[in-house]
C-alpha positions in Angstrom: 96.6 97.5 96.7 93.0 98.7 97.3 92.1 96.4 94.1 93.5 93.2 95.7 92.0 94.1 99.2 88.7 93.8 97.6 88.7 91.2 95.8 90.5 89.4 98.6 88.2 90.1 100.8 85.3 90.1 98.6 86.3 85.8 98.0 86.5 85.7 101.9 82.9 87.3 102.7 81.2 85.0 99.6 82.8 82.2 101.9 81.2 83.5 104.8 78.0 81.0 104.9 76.1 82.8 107.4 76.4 86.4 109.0 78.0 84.9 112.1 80.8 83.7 110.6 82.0 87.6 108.9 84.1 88.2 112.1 85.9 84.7 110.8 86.3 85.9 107.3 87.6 89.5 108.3 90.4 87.6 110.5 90.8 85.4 107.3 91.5 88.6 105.2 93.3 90.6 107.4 95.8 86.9 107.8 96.3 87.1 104.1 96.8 90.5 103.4 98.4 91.5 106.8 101.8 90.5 105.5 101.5 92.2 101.7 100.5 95.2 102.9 103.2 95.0 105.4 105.9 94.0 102.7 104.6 96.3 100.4 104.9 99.8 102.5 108.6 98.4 103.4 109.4 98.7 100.0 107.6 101.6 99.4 109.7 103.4 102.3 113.1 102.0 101.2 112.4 102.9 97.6 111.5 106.3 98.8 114.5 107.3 100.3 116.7 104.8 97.8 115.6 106.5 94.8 115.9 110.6 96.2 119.7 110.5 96.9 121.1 113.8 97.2 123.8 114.0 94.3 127.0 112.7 95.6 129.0 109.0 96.5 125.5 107.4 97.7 123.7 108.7 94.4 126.6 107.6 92.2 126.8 103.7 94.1 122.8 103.5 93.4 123.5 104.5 89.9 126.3 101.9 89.9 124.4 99.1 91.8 121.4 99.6 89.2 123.1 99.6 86.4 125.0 96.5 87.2 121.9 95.0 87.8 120.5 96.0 84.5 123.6 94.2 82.9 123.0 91.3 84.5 119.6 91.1 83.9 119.9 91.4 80.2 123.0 88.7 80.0 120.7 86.1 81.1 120.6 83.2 78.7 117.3 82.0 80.2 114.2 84.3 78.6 111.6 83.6 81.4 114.2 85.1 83.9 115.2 87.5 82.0 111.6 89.1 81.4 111.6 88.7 85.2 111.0 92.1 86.3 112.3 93.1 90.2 109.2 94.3 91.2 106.9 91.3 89.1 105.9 90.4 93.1 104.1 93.6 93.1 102.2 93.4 89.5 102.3 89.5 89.0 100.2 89.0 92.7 97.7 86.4 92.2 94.7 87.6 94.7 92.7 84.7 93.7 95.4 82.3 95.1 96.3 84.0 98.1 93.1 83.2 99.2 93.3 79.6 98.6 94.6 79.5 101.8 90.9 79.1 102.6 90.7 76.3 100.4 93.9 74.1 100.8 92.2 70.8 102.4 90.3 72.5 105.8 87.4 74.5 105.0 87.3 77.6 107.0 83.5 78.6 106.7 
């Protein structure tokens, strides 16, 4: 996370043409990555207590949802899916692009 908030808001400050328009590029930022951060500590928390079970019934139906999950995953016919990782939004995050939200038709600075 701490690389894509710099680059993210390195690209908004280079968009920045003059010094009066950083407080503009800090809102930019914090609109983009606001939401990521915000998804990201969600699943952060529910993978926290998710994957700590005590032994028991909630451990074993974890155990059972995963590997069923695993199974599936595996069956599928369709190899781009199937190399589809769960957690690819966290790794496969393209910084660059969320910040084309600077870009797309208005420009911002």
């Amino acid at each position: 996370m701490a690389v894509e908030d710099s680059a993210t808001l390195a690209e908004c400050v280079a968009r920045a043409a003059t010094g009066d328009q950083l407080p503009l590029a800090m809102q930019v930022y914090e609109t983009i990555r606001k939401p990521r951060a915000e998804k990201m500590k969600a699943a952060s928390e529910y993978s926290g207590v998710e994957k700590h079970f005590e032994d028991g019934e909630e451990q074993r139906n974890r155990d059972d949802r995963m590997r069923a999950a695993l199974i599936q995953q595996t069956m599928m016919i369709n190899k781009v899916e199937q190399n589809r990782h769960p957690s690819a939004w966290i790794v496969g995050h393209d910084v660059l692009g969320s910040v084309s939200i600077c870009r797309s038709g208005k420009r911002i600075f």
